[in-house]
RODO-2510 file (C-alpha; in nm, 4 decimals, decimal comma):
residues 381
     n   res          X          Y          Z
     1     x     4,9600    10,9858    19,2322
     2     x     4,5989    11,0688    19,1004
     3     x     4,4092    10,7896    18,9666
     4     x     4,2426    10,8354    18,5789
     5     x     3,9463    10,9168    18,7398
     6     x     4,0300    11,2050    18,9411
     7     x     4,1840    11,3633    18,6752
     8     x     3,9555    11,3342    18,4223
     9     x     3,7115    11,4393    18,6327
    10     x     3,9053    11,7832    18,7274
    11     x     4,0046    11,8193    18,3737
    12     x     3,5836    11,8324    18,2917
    13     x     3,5234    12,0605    18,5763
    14     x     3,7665    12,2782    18,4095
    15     x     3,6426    12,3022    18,0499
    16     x     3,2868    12,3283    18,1857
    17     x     3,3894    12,6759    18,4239
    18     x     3,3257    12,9845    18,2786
    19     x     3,6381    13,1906    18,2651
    20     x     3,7940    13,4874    18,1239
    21     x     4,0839    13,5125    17,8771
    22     x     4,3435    13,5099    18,2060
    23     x     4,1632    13,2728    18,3576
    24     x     3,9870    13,4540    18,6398
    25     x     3,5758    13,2994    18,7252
    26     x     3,3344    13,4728    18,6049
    27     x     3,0959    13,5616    18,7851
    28     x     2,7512    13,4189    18,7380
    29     x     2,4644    13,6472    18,7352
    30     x     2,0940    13,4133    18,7297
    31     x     1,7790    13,4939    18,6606
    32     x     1,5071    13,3096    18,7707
    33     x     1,1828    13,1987    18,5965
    34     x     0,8797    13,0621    18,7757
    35     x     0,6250    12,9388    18,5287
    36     x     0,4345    12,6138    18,4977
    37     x     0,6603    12,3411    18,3598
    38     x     0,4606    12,0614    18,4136
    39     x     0,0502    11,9908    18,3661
    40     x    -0,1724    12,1699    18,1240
    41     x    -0,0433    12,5243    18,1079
    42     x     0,3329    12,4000    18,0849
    43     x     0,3396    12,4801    17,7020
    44     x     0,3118    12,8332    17,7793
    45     x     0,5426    12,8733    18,0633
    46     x     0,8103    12,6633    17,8317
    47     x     0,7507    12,9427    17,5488
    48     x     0,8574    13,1825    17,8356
    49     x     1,1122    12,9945    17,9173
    50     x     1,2406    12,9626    17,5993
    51     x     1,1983    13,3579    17,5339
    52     x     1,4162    13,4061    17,8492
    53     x     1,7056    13,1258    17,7448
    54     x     1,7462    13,3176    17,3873
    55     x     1,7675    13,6717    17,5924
    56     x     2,0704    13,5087    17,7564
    57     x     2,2267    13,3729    17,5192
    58     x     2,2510    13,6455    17,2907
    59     x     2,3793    13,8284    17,6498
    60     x     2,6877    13,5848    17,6886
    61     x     2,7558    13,5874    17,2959
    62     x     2,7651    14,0000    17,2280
    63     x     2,7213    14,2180    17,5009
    64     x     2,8738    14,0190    17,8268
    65     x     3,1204    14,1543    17,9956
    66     x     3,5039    13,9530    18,1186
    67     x     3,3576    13,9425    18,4538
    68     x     3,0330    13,8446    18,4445
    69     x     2,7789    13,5218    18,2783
    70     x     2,4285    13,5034    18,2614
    71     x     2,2289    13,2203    18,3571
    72     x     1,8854    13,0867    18,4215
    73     x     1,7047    12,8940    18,6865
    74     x     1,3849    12,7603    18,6314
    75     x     1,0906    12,7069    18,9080
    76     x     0,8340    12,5018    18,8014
    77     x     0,5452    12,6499    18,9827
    78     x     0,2584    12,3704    18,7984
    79     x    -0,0117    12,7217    18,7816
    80     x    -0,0346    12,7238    19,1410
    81     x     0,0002    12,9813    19,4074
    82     x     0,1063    12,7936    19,6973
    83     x     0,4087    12,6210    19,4841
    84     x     0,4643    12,9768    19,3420
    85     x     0,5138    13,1087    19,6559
    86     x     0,7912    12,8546    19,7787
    87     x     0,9372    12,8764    19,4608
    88     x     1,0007    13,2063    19,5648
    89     x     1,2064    13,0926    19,8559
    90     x     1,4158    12,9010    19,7363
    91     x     1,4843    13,1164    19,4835
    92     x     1,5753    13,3581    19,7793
    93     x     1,8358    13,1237    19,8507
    94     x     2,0268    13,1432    19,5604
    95     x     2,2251    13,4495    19,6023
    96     x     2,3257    13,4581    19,2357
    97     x     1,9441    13,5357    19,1544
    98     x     1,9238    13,9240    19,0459
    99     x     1,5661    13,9130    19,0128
   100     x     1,2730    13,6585    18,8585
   101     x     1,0015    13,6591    18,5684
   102     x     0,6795    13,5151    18,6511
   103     x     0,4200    13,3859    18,6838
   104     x     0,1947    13,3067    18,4137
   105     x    -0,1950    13,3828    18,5583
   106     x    -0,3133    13,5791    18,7467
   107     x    -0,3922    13,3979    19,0937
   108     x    -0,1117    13,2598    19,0925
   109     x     0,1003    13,5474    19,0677
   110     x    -0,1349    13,7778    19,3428
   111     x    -0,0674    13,5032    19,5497
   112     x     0,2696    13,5005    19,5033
   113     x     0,3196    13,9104    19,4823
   114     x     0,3639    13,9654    19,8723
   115     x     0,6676    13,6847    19,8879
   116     x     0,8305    13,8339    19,5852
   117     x     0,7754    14,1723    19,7870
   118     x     0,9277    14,0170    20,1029
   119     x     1,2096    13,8825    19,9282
   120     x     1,3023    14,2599    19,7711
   121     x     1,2715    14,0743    19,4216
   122     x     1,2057    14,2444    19,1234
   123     x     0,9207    14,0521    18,9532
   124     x     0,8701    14,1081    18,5316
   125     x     0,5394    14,0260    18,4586
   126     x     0,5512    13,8477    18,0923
   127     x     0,2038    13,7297    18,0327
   128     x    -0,0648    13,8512    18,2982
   129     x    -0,2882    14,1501    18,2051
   130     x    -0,5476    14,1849    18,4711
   131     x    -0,5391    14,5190    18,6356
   132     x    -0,5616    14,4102    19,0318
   133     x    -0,1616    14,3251    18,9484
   134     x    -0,0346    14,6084    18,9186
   135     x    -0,3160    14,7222    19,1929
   136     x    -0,1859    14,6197    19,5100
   137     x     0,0442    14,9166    19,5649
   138     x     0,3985    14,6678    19,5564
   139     x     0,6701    14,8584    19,4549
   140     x     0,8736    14,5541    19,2884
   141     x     0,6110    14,4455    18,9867
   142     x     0,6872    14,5232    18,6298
   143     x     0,4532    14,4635    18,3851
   144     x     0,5165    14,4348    17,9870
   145     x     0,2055    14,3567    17,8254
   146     x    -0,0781    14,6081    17,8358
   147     x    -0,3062    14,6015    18,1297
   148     x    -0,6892    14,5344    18,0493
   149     x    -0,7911    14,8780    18,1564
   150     x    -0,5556    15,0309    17,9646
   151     x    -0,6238    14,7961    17,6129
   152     x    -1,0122    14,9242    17,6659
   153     x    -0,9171    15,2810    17,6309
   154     x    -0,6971    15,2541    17,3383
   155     x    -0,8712    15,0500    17,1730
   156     x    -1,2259    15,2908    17,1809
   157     x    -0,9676    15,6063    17,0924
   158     x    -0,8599    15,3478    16,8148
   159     x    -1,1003    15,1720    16,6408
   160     x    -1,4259    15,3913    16,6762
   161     x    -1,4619    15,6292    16,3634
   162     x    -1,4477    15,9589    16,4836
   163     x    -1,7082    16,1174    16,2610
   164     x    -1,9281    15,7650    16,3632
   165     x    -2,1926    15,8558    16,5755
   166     x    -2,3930    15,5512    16,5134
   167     x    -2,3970    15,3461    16,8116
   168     x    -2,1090    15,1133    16,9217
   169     x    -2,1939    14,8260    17,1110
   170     x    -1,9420    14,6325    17,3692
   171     x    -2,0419    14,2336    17,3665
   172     x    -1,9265    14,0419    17,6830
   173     x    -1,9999    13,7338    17,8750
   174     x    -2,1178    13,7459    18,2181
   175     x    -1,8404    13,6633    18,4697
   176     x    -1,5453    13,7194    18,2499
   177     x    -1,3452    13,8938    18,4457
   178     x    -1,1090    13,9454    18,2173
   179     x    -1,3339    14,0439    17,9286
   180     x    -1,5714    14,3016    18,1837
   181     x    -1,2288    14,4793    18,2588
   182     x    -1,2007    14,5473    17,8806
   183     x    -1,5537    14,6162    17,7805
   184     x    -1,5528    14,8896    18,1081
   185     x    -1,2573    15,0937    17,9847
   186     x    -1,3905    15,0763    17,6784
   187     x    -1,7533    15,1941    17,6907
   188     x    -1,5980    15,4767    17,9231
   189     x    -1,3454    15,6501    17,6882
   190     x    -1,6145    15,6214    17,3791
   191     x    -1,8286    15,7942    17,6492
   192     x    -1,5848    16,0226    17,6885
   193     x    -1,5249    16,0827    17,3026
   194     x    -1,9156    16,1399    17,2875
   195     x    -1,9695    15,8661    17,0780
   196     x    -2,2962    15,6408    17,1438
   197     x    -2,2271    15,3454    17,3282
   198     x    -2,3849    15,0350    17,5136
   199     x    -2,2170    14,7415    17,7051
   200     x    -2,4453    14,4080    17,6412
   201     x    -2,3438    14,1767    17,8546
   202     x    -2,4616    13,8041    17,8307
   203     x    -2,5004    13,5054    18,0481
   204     x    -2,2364    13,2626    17,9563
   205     x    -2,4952    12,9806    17,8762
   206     x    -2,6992    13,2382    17,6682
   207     x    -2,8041    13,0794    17,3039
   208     x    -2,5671    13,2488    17,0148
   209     x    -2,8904    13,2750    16,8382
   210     x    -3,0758    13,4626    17,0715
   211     x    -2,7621    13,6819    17,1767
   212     x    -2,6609    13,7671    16,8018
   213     x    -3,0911    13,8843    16,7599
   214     x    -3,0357    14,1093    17,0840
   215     x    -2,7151    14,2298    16,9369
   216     x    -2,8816    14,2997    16,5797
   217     x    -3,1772    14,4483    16,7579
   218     x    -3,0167    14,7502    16,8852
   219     x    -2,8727    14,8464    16,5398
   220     x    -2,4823    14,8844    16,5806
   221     x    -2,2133    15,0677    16,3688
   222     x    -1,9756    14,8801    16,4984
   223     x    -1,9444    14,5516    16,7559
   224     x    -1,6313    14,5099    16,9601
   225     x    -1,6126    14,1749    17,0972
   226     x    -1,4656    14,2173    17,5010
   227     x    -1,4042    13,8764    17,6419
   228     x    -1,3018    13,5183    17,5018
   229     x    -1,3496    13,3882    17,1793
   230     x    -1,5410    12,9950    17,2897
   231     x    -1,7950    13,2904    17,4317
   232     x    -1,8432    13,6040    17,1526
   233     x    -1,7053    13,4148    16,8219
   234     x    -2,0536    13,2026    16,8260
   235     x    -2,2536    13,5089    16,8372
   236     x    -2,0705    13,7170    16,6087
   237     x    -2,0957    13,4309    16,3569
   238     x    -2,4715    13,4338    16,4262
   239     x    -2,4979    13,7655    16,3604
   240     x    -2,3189    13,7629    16,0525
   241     x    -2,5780    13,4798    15,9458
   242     x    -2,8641    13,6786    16,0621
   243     x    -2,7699    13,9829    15,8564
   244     x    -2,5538    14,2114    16,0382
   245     x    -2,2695    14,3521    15,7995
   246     x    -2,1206    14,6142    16,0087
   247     x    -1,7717    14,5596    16,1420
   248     x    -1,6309    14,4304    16,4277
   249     x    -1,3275    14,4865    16,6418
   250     x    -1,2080    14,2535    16,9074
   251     x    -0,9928    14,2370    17,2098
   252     x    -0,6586    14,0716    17,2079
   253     x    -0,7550    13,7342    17,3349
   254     x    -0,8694    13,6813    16,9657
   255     x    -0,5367    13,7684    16,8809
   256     x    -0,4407    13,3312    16,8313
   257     x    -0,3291    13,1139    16,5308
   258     x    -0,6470    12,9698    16,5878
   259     x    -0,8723    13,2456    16,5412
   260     x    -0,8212    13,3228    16,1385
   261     x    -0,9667    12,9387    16,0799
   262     x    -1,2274    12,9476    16,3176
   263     x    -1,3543    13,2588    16,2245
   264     x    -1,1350    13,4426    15,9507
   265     x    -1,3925    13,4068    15,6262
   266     x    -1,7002    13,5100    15,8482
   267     x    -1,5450    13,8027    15,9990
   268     x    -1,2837    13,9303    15,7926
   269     x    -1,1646    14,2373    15,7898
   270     x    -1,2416    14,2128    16,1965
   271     x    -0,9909    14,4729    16,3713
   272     x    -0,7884    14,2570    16,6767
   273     x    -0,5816    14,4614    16,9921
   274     x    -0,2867    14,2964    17,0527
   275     x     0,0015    14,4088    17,2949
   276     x     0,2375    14,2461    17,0360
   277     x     0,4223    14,4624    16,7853
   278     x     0,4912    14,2941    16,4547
   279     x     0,8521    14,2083    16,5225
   280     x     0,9253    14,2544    16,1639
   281     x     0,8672    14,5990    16,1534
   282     x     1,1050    14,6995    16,4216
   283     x     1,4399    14,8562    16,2717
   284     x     1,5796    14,8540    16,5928
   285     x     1,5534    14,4763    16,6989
   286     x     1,6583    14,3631    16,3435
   287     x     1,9958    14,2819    16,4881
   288     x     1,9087    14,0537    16,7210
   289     x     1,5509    13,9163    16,5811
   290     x     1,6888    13,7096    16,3674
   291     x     1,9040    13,4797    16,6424
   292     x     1,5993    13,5020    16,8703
   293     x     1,3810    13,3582    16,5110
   294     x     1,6793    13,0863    16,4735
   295     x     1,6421    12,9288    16,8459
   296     x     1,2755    12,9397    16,8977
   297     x     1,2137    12,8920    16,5582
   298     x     0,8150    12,9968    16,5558
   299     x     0,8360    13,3299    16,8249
   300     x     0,4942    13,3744    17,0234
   301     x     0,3761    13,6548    17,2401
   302     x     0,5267    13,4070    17,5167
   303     x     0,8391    13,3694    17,4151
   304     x     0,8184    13,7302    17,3004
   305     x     0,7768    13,8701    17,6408
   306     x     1,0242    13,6109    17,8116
   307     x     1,3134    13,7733    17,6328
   308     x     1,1900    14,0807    17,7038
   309     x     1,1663    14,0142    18,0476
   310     x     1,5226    13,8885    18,0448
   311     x     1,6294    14,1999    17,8756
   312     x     1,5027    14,4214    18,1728
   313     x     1,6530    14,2703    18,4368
   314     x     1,9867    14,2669    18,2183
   315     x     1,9989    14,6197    18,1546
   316     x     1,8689    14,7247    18,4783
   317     x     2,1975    14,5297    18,6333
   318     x     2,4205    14,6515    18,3781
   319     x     2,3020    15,0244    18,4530
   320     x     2,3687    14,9961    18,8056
   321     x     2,6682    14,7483    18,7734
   322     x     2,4286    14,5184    19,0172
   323     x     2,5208    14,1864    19,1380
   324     x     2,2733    14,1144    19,3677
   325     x     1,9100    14,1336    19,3790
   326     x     1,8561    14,4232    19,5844
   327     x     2,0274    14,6435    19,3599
   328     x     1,8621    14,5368    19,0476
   329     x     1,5410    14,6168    19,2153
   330     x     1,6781    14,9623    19,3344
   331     x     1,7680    15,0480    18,9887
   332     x     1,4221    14,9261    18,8269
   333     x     1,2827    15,1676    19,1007
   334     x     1,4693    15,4001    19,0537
   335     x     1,2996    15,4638    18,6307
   336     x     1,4789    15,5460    18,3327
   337     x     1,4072    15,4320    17,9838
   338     x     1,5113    15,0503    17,8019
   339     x     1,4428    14,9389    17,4762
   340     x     1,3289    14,6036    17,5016
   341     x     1,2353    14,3548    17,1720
   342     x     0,8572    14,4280    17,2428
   343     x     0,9261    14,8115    17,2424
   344     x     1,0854    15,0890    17,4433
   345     x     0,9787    15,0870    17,8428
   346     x     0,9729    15,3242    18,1346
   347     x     0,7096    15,2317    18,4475
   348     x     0,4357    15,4252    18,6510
   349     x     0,4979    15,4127    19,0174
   350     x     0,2798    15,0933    19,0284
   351     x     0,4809    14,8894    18,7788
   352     x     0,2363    14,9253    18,4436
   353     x     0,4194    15,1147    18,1232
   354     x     0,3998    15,4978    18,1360
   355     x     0,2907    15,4931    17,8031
   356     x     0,1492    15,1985    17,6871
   357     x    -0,0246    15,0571    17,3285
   358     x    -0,1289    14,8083    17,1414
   359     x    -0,1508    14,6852    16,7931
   360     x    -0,4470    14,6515    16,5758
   361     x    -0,4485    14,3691    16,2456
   362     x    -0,6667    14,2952    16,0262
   363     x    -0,8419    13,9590    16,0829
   364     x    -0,8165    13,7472    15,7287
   365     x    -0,8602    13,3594    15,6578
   366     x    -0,5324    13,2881    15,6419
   367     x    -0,3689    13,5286    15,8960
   368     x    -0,3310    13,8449    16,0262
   369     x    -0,2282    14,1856    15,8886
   370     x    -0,0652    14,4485    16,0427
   371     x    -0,2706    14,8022    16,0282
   372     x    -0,1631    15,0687    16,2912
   373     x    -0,0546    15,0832    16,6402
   374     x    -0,3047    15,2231    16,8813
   375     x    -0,0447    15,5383    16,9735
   376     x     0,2443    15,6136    16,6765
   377     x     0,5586    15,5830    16,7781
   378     x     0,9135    15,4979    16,5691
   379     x     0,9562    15,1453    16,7205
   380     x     0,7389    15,0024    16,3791
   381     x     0,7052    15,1325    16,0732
***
């Protein structure tokens, strides 16, 4: 006879299976995340985390099939490479694994690119924007936000005046790598639009004072701010005091909840990149933006580019009918078109979008507002 136990305990094993209407297993299909979880950056990777969770869900609640479940595994790679990289092995493990999003800087994911490579796993790149990423010739990365390079050329076809040929001046802070990436692309398509253009760059202990009077000096038409805001805000509030009232632009590190109280009175009307698309302005992700609003309640570029991420590898294994990893990668190789929440995506040969954008808004005290997209296109209107 079987005890209580035993029975109740099948009888929860049971309920808890997935199953179809006849009873069958479904299969489960798992995607894995590697983000930091724990220590200072583990707000963002949760946001990611969270982005990817909602992608699923809606998944298993409208468009899964009688066969298959989705499902997530998280690797908490605490922003380093060497954890990354064993992550990455276990994950290899898991056969149900179809293919991972991560990580969440840069080091950490170059040092992790050649065991995601090993592993034939297709890696969607949520959050990291340097350029070397998508520079290393792998075959299996898949970028969603807008590489630096790339935000630097936009941005000068973008926000320089065309009939302007004042000079434009490109502020950065020596050793930003991130920011001299921007400011580079930059100064080299307003070159190539024949507009007048200088790249300043400052040492990052430089006096805001003495950097805004340089700045001034040179008499700009417009200053676009290439780095991180703890660096170029001071100076561009400086300048404002010391009597520059041209406009400024910025790159889309300014693009934060923080930035319209630090700096929205002073520099309003300030033009900010962003890879994000206003959400709300997307006809065809009105269906489904509303559930994603309900379960992360406040969405971030983070969370944004999670569910993206989850979305890819979805499709790309629904396309192919793919169960395993090595055909979801086959398929991503393969091209083809998917319409994502953060837009509609194809990818180069190296991994970046074939034709990316960004967003400009207009900086204001309380907020941002939504002006034009770098390139038109019918995902907003």
């Amino acid at each position: 006879m079987i005890s209580r136990a035993a029975f109740l305990q099948q009888s929860v094993a049971a309920a808890l299976a997935p199953t179809t209407m006849q009873g069958q297993v479904l299969q489960q299909s798992t995607i894995g995340v590697n983000v930091p979880l724990t220590g200072d950056y583990a707000p963002y990777g949760s946001q990611i985390v969270a982005g990817v969770q909602a992608a699923i869900d809606e998944t298993n609640r409208y468009n899964s099939t009688l066969t298959r479940a989705w499902g997530i595994r998280t690797f908490d790679d605490r922003n380093s490479g060497t954890v990354a990289s064993s992550n990455v092995f276990v994950a290899a493990s898991d056969p149900s694994i179809v293919g991972m999003i991560g990580d969440l800087t840069a080091d950490v994911t170059l040092t992790a690119l050649p065991q995601y490579a090993n592993a034939n796993f297709a890696i969607v790149v949520p959050s990291v924007t340097a350029d070397v990423i998508t520079a290393r010739g792998y075959r299996n990365v898949f970028r969603l936000p807008t590489s630096d390079a790339n935000e630097g050329i936009l941005m000068a076809r973008a926000a320089i005046d065309r009939g302007n040929s004042s000079k434009v001046l490109a502020l950065v802070s020596d050793g930003d790598a991130y920011g001299n990436a921007i400011a580079s692309a930059f100064v080299a398509q307003a070159k190539a639009d024949r507009h007048t253009v200088e790249l300043v760059t400052f040492d990052a202990n430089e006096e805001p004072k003495n950097a805004a009077a340089v700045a001034i000096a040179r008499t700009p038409s417009l200053v676009f701010l290439a780095g991180r805001p703890d660096k170029l805000g001071p100076i561009a509030l400086t300048m404002r005091e010391q009597g520059y009232s041209g406009p400024f632009a910025a790159c889309d590190a300014f693009y934060s909840a923080q930035i319209p109280k630090m700096y929205g009175k002073a520099l309003g009307g300030m033009l900010v990149a962003s890879s994000l698309a206003p959400l709300d302005r997307a006809p065809s992700i009105i269906s489904y933006l509303r559930d994603f609003q309900n379960e992360v309640s406040a969405i971030s570029a983070f969370s944004a580019y999670g569910y993206a991420a989850a979305q890819l590898i979805v499709q790309a294994s629904g396309r192919a009918n793919a169960t395993n990893r090595f055909q979801v990668l086959n398929q991503l190789q393969q091209g083809g078109s998917y319409n994502l929440l953060v837009g509609q995506f194809s990818f180069t040969y190296s991994g970046d979008a074939t034709q990316p954008n960004i967003y400009l808004y207009s900086l204001g005290a309380t907020g941002f507002t939504f002006e034009k997209p770098a390139v038109a296109s019918g995902f907003v209107v």
